[in-house]
LOPAGU-671720 format. One record per residue: residue in three letters; x, y, z of N, C-alpha, C, O in turn. Coordinates in steps of 0.02 Angstrom, whole numbers, plus 32768, in hexadecimal, padded with zeros to 4 digits. Atoms other than C-alpha are relative to their C-alpha. Last residue first. Layout:
residues N
ALAXYZXYZXYZXYZ...
end
This chain:
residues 381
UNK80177FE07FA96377544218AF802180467FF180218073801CUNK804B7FE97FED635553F017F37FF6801F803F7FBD80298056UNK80037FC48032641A53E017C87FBC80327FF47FB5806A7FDBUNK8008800480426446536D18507FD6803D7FF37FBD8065801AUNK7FCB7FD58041648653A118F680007FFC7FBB802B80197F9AUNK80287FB87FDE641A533C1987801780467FDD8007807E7FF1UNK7FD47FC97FE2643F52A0191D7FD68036800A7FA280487FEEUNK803A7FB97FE563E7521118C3803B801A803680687FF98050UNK800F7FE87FC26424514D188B7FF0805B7FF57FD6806F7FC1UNK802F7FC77FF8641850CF18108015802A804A801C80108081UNK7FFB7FF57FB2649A5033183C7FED805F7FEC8012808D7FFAUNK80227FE4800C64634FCE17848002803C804C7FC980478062UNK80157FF0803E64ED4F6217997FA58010801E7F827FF08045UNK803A7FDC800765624F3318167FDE80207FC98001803E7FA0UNK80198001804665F94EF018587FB6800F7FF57F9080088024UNK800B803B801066004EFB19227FEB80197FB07FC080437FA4UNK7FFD80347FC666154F83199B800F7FCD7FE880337FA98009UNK802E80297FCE66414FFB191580157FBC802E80487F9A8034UNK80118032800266F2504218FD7FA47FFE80187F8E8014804DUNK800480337FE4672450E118E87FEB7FBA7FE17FE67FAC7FA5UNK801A7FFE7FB7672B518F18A2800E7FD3803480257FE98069UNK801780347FAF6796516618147FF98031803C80228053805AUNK7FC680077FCB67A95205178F7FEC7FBE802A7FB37FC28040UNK8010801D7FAB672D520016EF804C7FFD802280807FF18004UNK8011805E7FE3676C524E16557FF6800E80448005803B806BUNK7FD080277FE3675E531A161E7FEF7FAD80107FB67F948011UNK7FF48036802766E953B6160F80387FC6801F80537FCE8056UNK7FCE800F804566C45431167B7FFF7FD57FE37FCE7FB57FF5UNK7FF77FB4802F6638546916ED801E800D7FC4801080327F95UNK803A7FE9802D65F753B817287FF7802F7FD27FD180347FA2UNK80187FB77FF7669C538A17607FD280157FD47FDD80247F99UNK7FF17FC58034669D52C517487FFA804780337FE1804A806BUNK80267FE18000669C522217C1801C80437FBC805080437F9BUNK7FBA7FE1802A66C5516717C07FCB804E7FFB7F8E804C7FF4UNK802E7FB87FF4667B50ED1836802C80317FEE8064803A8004UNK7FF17FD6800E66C5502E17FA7FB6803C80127F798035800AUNK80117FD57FCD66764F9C1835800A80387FFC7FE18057801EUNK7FCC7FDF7FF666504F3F17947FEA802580327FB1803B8038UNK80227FA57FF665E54EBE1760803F8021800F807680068004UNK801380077FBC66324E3A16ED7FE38040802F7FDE807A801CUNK7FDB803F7FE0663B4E0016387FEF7FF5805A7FD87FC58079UNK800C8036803165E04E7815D680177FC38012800C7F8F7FF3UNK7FF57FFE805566184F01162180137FD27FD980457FC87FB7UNK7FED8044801965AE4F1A16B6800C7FFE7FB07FEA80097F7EUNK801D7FFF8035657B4FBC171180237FAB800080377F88802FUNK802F8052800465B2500917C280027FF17FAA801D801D7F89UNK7FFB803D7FE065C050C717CC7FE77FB37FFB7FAE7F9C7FFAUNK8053802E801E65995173177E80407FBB802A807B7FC28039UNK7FF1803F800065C2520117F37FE87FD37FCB7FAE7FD27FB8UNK802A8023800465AB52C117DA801F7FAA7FFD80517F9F7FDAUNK7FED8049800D660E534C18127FCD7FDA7FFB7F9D7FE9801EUNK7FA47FF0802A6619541218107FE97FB37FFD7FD77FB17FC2UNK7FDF7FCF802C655754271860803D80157FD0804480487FADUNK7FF27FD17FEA6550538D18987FF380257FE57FEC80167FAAUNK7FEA7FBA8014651752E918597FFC804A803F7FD6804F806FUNK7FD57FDB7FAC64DD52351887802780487FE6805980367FC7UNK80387FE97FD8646A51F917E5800B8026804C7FE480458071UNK7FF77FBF7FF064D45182179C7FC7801080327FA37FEF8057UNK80247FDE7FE264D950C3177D7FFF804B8003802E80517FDCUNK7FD37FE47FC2651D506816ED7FD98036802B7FB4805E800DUNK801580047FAF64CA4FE01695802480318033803A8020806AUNK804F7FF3801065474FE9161A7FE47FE080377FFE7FBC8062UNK802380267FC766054FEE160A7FA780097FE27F8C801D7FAFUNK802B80108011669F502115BD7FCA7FCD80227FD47F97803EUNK802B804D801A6716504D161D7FD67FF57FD77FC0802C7FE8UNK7FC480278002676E50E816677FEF7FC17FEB80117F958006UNK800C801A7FD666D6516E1635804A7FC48004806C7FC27FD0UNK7FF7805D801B66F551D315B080057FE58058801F80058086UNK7FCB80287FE366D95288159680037FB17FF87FFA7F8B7FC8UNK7FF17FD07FC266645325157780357FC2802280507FCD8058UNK7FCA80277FD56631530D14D28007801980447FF580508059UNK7FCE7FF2801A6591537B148A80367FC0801880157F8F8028UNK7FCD80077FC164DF533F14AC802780127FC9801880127F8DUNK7FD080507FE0644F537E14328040800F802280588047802AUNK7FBB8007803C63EC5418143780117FC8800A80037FA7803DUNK800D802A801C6366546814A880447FF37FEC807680167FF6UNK80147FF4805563A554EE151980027FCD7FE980317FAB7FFFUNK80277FC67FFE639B550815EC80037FF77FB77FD7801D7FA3UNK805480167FF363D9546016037FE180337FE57FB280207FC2UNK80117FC27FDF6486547915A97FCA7FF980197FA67FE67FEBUNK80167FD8803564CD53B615637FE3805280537FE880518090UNK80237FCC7FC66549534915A07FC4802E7FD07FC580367F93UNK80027FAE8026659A52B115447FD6803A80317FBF80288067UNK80307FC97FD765ED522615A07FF780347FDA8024805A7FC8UNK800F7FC47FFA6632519215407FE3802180197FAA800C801DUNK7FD87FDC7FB3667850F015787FDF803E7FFC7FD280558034UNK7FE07FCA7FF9660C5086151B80298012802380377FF48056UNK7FEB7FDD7F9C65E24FD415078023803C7FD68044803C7FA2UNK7FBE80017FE2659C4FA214587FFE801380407FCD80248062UNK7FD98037803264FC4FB013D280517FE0802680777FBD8005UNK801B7FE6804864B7500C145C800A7FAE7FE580047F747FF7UNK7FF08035803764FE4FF615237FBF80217FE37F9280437FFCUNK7FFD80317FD56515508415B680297FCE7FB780627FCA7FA0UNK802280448026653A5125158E80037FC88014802D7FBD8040UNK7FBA80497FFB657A519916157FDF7FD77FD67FB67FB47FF3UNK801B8059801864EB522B15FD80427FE77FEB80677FFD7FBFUNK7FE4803B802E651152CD16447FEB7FC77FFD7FCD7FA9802AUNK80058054800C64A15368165980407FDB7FF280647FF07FC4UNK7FEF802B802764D25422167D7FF17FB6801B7FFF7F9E8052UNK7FD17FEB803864AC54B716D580047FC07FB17FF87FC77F75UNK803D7FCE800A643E548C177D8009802B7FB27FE280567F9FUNK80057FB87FCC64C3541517977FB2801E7FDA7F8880067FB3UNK800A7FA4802464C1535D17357FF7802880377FE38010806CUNK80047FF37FF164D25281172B8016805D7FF8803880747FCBUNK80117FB2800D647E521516D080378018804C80407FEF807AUNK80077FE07FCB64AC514D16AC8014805280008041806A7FDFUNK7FCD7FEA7FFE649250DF161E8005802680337FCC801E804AUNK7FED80037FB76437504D1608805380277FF5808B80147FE4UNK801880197FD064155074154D80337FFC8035806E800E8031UNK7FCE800A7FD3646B50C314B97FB77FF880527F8D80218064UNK804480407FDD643550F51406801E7FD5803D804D7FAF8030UNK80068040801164D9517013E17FBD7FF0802B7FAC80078061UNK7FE1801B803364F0521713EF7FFD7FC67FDB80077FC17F9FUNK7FD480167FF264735267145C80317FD27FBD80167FBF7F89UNK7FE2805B800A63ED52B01418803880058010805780388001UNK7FCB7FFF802763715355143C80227FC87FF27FFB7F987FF0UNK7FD37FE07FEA62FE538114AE803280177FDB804D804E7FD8UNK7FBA8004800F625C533C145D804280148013805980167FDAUNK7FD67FB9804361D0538114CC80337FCC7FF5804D7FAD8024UNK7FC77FED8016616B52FF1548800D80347FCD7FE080517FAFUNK7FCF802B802B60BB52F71562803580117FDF803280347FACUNK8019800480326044535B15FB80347FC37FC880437F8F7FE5UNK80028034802460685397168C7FF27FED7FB37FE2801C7F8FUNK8064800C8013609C544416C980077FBA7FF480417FA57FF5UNK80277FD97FD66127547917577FB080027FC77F78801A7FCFUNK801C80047FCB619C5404171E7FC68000802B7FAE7FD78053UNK7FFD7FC57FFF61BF542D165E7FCD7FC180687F9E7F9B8071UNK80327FE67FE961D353691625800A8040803480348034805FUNK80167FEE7FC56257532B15AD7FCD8024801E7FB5804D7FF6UNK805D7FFB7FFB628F52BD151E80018025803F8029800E8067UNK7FED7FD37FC6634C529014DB7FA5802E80087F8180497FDEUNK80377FD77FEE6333520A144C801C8029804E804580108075UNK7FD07FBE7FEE63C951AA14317FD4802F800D7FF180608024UNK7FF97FB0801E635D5123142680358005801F80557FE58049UNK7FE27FC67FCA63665054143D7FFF803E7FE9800E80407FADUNK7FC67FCE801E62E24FEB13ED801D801D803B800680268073UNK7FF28015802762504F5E140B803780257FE3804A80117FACUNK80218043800D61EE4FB51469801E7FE07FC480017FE77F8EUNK803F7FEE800A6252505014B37FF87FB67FE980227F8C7FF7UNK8017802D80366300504315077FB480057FE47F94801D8012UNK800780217FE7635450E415477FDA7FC37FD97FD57FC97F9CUNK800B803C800C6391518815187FDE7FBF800A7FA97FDC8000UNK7FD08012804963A1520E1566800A7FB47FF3801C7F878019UNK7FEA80457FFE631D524F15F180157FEC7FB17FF57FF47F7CUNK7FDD8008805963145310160480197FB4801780417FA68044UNK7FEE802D800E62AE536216A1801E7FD57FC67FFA7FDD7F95UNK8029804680466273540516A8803D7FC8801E806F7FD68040UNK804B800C8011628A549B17247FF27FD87FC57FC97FE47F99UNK8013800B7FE66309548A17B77FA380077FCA7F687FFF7FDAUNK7FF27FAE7FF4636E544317267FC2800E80347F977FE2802EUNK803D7FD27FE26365537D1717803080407FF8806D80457FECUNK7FFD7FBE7FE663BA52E516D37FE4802E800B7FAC80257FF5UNK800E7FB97FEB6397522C16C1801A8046800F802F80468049UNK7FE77FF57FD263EB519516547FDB8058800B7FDB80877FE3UNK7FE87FCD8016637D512115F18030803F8038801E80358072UNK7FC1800D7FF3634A506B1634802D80457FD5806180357FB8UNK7FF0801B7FCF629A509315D980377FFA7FFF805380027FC8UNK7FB780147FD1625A50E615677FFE7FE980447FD67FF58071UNK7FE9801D7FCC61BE510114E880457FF3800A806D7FE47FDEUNK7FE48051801761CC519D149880057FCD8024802C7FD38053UNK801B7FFB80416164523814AF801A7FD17FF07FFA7FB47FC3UNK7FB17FFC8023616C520E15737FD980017FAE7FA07FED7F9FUNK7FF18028803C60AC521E15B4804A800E7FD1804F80377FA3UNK7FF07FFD803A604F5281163B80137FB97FDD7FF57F847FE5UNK7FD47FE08023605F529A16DD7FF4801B7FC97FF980577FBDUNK7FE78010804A5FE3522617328020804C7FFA800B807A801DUNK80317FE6803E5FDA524717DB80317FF27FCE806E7FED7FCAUNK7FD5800B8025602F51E118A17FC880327FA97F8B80317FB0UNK80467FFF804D5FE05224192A803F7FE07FE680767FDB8000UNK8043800E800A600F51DB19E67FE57FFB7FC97FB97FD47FB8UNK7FEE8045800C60C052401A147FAA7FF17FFB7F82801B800FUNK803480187FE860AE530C1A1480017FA17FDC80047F927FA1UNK80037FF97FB0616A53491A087FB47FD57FFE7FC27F9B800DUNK7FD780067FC8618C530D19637FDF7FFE80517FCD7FD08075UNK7FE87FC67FD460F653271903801A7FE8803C7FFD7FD68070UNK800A7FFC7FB660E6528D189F801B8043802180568052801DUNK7FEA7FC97FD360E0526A17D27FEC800380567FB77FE78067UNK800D7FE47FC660BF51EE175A80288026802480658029801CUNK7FCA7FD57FBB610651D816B17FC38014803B7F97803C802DUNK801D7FE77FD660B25155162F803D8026803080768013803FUNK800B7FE08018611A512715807FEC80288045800B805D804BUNK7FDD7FDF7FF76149507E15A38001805E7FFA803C80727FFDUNK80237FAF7FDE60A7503915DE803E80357FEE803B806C8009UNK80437FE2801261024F9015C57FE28043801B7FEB80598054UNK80028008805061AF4F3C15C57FC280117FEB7FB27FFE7FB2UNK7FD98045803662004F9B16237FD57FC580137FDC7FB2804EUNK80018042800461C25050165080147FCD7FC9801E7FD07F8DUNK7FE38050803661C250FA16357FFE7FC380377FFA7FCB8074UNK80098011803961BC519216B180227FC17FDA805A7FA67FDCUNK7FE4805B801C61C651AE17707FD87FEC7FBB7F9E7FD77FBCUNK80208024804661C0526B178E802A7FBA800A80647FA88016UNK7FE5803F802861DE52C718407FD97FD07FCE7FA17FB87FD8UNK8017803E8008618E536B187380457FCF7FE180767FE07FC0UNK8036801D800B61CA53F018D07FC97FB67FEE7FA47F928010UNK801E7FED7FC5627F541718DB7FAF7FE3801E7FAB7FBD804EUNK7FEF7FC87FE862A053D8183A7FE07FFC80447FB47FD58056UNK80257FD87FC6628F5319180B8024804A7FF48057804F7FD2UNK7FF87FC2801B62B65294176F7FCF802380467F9880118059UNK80037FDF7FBA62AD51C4178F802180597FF0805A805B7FD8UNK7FCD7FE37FD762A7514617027FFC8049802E7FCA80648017UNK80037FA68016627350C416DD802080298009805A8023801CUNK7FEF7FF0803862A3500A16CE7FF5803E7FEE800680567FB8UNK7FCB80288012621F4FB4171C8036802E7FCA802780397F90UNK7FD68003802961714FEF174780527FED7FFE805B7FD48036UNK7FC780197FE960D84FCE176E804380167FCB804880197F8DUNK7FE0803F8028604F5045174680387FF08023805580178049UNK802E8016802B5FF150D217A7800A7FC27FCC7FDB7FA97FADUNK80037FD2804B608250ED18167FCC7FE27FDF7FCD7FA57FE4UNK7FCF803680306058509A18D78002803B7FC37FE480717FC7UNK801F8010803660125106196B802F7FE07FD1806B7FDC7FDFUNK80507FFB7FDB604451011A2E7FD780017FC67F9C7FF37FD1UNK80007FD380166105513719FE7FA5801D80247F8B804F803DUNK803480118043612C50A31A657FF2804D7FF97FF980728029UNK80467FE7800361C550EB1AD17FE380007FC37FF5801C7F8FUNK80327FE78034627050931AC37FC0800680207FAC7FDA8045UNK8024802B803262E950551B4A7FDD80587FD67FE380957FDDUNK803D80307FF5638650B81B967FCA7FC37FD27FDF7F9C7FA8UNK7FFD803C801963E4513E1B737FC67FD8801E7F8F7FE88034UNK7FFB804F7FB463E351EB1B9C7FF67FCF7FD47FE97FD97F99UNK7FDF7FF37FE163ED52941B1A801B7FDC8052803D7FEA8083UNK7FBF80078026639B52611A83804A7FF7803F807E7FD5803AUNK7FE17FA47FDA62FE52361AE9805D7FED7FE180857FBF7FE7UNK7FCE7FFF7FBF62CA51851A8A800B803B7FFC800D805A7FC6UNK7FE57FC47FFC622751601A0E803F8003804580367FE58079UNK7FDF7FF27FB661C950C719DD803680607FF1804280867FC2UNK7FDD7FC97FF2616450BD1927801C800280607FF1800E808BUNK800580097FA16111500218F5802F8050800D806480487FEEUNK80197FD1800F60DD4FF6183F8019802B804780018060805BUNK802E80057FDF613E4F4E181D7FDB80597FFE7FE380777FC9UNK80207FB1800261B64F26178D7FBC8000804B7F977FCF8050UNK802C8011802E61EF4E6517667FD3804580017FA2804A7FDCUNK7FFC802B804F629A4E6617A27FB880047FDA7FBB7FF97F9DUNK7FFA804B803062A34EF517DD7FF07FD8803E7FE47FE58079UNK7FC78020800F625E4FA517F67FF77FD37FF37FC77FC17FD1UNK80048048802261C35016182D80407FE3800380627FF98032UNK801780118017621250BA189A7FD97FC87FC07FF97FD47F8CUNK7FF680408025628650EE19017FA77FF57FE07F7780088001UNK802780248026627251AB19427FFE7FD77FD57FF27FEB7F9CUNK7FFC8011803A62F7521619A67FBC7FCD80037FA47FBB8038UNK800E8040800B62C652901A15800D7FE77FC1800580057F8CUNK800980207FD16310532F1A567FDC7FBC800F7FD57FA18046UNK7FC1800E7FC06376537719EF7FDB7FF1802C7FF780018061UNK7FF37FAA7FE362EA534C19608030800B802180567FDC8017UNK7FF77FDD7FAD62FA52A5190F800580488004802480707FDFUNK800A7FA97FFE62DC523018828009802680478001800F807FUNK80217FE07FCA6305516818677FFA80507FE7800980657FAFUNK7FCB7FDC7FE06332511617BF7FED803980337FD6806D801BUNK800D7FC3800C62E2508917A8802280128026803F7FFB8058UNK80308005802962FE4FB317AD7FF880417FE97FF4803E7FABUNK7FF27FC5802663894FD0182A7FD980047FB47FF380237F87UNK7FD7801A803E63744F0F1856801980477FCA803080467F91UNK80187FE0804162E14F3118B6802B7FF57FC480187FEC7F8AUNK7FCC7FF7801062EB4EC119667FD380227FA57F9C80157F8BUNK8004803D802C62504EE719C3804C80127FCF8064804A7FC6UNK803080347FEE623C4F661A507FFB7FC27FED7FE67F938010UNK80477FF5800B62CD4FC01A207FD97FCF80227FF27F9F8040UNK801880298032636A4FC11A917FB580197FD77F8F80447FEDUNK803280137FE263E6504A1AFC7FF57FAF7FCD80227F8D7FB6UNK80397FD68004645E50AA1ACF7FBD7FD880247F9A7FEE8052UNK8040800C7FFF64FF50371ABA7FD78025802F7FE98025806AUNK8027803C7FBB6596508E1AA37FBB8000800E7F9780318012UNK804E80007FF765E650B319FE7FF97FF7803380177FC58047UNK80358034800C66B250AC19DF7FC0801C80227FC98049804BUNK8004803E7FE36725514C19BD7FC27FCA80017F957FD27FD8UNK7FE4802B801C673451FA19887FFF7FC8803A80067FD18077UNK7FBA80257FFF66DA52A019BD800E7FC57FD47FF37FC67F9CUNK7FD17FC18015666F532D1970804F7FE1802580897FF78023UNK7FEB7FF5804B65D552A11952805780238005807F80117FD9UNK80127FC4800B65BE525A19F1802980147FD1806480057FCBUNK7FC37FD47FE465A151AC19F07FFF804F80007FC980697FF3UNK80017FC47FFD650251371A14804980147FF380737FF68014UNK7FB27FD97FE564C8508B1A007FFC805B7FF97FCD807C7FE4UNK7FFC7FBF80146411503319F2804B801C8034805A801C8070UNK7FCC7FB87FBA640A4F8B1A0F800580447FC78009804A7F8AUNK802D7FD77FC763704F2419BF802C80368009801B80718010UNK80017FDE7FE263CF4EC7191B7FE3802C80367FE28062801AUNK801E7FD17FE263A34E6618898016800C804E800E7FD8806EUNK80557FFE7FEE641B4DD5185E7FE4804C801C800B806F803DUNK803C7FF0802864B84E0217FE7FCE7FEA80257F9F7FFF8003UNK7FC7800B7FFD64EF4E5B186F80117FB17FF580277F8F8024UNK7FF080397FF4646B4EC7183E80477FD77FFA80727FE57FD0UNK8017800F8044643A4F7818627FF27FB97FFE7FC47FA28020UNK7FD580417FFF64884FB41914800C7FD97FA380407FCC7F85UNK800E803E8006640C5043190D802D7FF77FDB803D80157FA8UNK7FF9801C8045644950F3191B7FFC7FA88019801F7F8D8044UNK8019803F7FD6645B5185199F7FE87FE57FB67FDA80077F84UNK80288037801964CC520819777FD87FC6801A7FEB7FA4804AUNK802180547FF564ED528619F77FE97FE87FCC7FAF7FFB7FC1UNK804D800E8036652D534119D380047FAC800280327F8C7FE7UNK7FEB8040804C65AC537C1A477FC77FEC7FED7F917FF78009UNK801F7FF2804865B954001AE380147FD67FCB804E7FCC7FBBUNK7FD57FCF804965FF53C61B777FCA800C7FE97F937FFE7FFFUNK80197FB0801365E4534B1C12801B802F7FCE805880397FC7UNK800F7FF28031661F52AA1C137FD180277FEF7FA480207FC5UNK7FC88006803C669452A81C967FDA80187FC87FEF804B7FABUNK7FF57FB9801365FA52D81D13803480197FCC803880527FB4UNK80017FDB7FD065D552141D2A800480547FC97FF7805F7F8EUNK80507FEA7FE4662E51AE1CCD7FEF803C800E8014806C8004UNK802C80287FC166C151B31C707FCC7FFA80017FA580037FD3UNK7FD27FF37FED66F951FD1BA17FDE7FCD804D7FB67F9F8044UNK7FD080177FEA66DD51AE1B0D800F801E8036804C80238036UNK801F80377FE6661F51E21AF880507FDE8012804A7FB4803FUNK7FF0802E801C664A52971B017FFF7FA4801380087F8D804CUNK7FC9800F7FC165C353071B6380147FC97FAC7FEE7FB67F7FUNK7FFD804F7FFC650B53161B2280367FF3800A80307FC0802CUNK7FC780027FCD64F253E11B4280007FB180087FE97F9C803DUNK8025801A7FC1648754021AA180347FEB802D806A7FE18012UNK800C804B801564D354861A267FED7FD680387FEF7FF4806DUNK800F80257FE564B555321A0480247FB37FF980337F967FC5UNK7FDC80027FAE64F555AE19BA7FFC7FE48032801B7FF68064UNK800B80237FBF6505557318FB8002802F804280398047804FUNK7FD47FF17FBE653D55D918667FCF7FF480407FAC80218058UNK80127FD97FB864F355A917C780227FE8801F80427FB48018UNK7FF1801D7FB9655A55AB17307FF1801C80358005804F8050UNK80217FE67FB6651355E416A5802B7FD28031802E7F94802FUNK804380127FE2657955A216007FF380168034802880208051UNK8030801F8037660F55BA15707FC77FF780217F9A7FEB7FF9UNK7FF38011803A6669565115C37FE97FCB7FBF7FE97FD77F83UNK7FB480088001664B56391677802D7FF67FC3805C7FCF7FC1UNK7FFA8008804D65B1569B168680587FD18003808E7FE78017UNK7FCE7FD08017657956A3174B80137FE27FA97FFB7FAC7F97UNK7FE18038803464D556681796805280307FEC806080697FFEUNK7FE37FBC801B648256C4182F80307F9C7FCD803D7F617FD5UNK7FC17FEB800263FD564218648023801F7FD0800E80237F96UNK80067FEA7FB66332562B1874804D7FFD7FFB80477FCA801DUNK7FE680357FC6632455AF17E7801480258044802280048076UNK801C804A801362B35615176D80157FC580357FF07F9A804DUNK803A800D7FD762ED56BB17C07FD57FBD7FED7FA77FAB8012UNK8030801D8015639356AB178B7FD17FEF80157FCD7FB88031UNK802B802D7FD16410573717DE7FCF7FCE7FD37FB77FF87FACUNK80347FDB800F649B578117697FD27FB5802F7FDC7F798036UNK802380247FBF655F5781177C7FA0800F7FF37F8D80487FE4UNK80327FE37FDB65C9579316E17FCD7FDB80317FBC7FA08032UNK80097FE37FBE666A574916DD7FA9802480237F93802E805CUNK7FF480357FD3667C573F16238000800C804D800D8047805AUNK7FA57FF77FFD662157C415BC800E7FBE80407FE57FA58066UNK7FE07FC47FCF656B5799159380477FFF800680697FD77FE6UNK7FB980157FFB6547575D14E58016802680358033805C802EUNK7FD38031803D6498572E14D280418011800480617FDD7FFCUNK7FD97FD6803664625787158F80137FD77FC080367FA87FD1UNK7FA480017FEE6400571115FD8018801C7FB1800B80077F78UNK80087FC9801D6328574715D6804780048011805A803D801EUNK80027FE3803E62FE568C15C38018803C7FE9801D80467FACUNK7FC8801080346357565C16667FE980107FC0801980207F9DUNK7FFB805D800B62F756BE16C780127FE37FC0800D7FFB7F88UNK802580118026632C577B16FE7FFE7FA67FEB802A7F7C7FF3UNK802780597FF7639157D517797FDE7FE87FBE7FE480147F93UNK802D801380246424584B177B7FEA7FC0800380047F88800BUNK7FF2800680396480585818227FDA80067FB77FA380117FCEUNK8043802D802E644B589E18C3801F80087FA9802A803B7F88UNK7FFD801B804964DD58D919247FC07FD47FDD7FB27F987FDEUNK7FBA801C802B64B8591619D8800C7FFF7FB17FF480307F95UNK800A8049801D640B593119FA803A7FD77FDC803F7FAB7FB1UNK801E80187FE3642A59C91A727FF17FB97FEC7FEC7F8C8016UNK805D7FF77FFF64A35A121A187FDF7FC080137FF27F888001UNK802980197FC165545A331A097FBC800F7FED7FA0803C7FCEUNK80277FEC800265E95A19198D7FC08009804C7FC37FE98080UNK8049801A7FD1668F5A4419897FB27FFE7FE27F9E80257FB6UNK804F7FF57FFF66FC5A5D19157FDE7FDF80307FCB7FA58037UNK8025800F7FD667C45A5D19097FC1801780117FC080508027UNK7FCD80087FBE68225A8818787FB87FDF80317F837FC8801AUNK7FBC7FE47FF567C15AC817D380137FF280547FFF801B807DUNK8001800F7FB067085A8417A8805E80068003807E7FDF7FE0UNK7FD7801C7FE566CE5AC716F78030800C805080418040806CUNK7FB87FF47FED66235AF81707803F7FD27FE680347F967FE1UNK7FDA7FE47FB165965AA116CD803E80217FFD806980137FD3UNK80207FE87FFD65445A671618801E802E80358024806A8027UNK7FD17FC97FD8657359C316387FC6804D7FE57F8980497FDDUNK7FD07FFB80206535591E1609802C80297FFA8066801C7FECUNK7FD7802A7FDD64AA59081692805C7FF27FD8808B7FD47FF2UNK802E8048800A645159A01658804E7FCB801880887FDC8023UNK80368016803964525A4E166A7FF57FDD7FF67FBA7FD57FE5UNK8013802C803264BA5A6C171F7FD180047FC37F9D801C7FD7UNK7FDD7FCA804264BF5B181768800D7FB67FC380137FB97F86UNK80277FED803D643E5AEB17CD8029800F7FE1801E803F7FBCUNK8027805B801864AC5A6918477FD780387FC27FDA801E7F8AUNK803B80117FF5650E5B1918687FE87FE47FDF7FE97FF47FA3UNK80237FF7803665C95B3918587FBA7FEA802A7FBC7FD78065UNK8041801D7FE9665F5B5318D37FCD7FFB7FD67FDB802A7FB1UNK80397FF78041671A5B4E18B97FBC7FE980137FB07FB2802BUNK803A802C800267965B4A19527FCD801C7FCE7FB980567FD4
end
């Protein structure tokens, strides 16, 4: 048995002993890894390495092209295919996600859980039918609908991620109506930015847990709307979407924890509306919607560094209007849309970590378009 001492380290790259046959270690605080926040992550660490991130509060690992954080948690919401009662007990990550339209506007709010396979079941309702007008936000323990369709309102409700039921008035409205925005949270606060067909530019904000305020934000650097959302637990990144009179490729986002007016991010490939987001604490994707055309494409990009999107796959259709926003840590959903002819039920999902096409998840309840939704496992918790 070979033994060494934690001081004999120099730095997280080596420096130490070499370690021969069987080693123990012991001490009181066990293994404490290297720490630091994501600005001070090694430029070319070796593959495998393990190092804590004090920016998001988890141990990350290198997996050769990107961080990958490492999860230990997850909320105890049970699979939605299985009985009643005590059956559906487990560990799994809950989407919850407005209906959209079919084609008329919409009230019901559905649910699945992200880490299985199969059809939706109804959640509850909103107060007023919305039509998936915006794209909700959520902590693991509440999600947050907000304005929508057909003609935009200001109106905010709220549901416990982890029961069903009706909706709770928020108790304050967003400072403008809106239509068409879109929806970005961490832990903390939740952002509702842009609008359709006016004010496009404004972002309000709400501190999760305390229901009542609603505050100005700020200001998108481009107007958008109908663009698809992603998060890290510290900024927000909205891609693409329609502005006044144009579509971008624009990629724009807001740093959480201050306010103030967007940053450029970077660009997506093509000029591309109603499209749908979904991402880990690692990486963004955007499912394109419609441009000059219907897409299929999904590109991804790194949260933690500016730049434009890369590829990352293809979706089984071409489509637009398509929903996202239900994610895991390894998986993200996009769902629903309409391609050009009819809606579509299709729920098709990716591995957030790798590359690759959509797999079939399921079926929705019912064809569908614009079917926004929020998770206790997206990329901002």
């Amino acid at each position: 048995m070979s033994e060494f001492k934690a001081s004999g380290f120099s730095d997280e790259f080596g420096g130490g002993p070499d370690l021969v046959g069987i080693t123990t270690m012991t001490s009181p605080y066990y293994f404490v890894p290297p720490s630091g926040s994501t600005a001070e992550r090694p430029s070319s660490p070796p593959p495998g390495m393990l190092r804590f991130n004090t920016d998001i509060g988890r141990l990350e690992v290198w997996r050769n092209d990107h961080w990958a954080t490492i999860l230990g948690e997850s909320p105890n919401l049970g699979d939605h295919n299985a009985g009643s009662g005590e059956s559906r007990a487990g560990t799994g990550t809950r989407g919850v996600f407005i209906r959209g339209q079919t084609p008329t506007p919409e009230s019901e709010i559905d649910y699945i859980t992200v880490e299985t396979l199969g059809a939706p079941v109804k959640f509850g309702d909103l107060s007023v039918t919305n039509g998936g007008g915006n794209a909700p936000f959520s902590s693991r323990t509440r999600g947050i609908f907000h304005g929508g369709a057909p003609a935009g309102d200001a109106d905010i409700e709220f549901v416990t991620m982890a029961s069903t039921g009706t909706v709770t008035d928020w108790g304050a409205n967003l400072t403008r109506s809106s239509f068409y925005g879109m929806g970005a949270a961490n832990s903390t606060r939740g952002l509702s930015a842009g609008n359709y067909p006016a004010n496009r530019t404004t972002t309000d904000y709400v501190t999760i847990a305390s229901a009542g305020t609603v505050t100005d934000f700020g200001n998108l650097l481009t107007s958008a709307s109908h663009g698809a959302s992603v998060q890290s637990p510290t900024r927000a990144v909205f891609c693409g979407g329609y502005g006044p009179g144009i579509i971008t490729n624009k990629m724009q986002t807001h740093q959480f924890a201050t306010t103030g007016t967007a940053l450029e991010f970077g660009e997506i490939s093509t000029t591309v509306t109603n499209s749908g987001g979904a991402c880990n604490s690692t990486r963004g994707l955007c499912a394109f919607g419609s441009g000059s055309s219907y897409y299929n494409t999904i590109e991804f990009i790194t949260l933690s560094t500016y730049g434009n999107s890369q590829d990352f796959g293809d979706m089984s259709a071409a489509n637009s209007h398509i929903g996202g926003g239900c994610c895991s840590p390894t998986r993200g959903l996009f769902m629903g849309g309409w391609t050009g002819l009819d809606d579509v039920n299709n729920m098709e999902y990716v591995t957030i970590p790798t590359t690759g096409n959509t797999i079939d998840f399921g079926d929705l309840i019912e064809p569908s378009i614009n079917v926004y939704g929020c998770s206790t496992g997206h990329g901002g918790l």
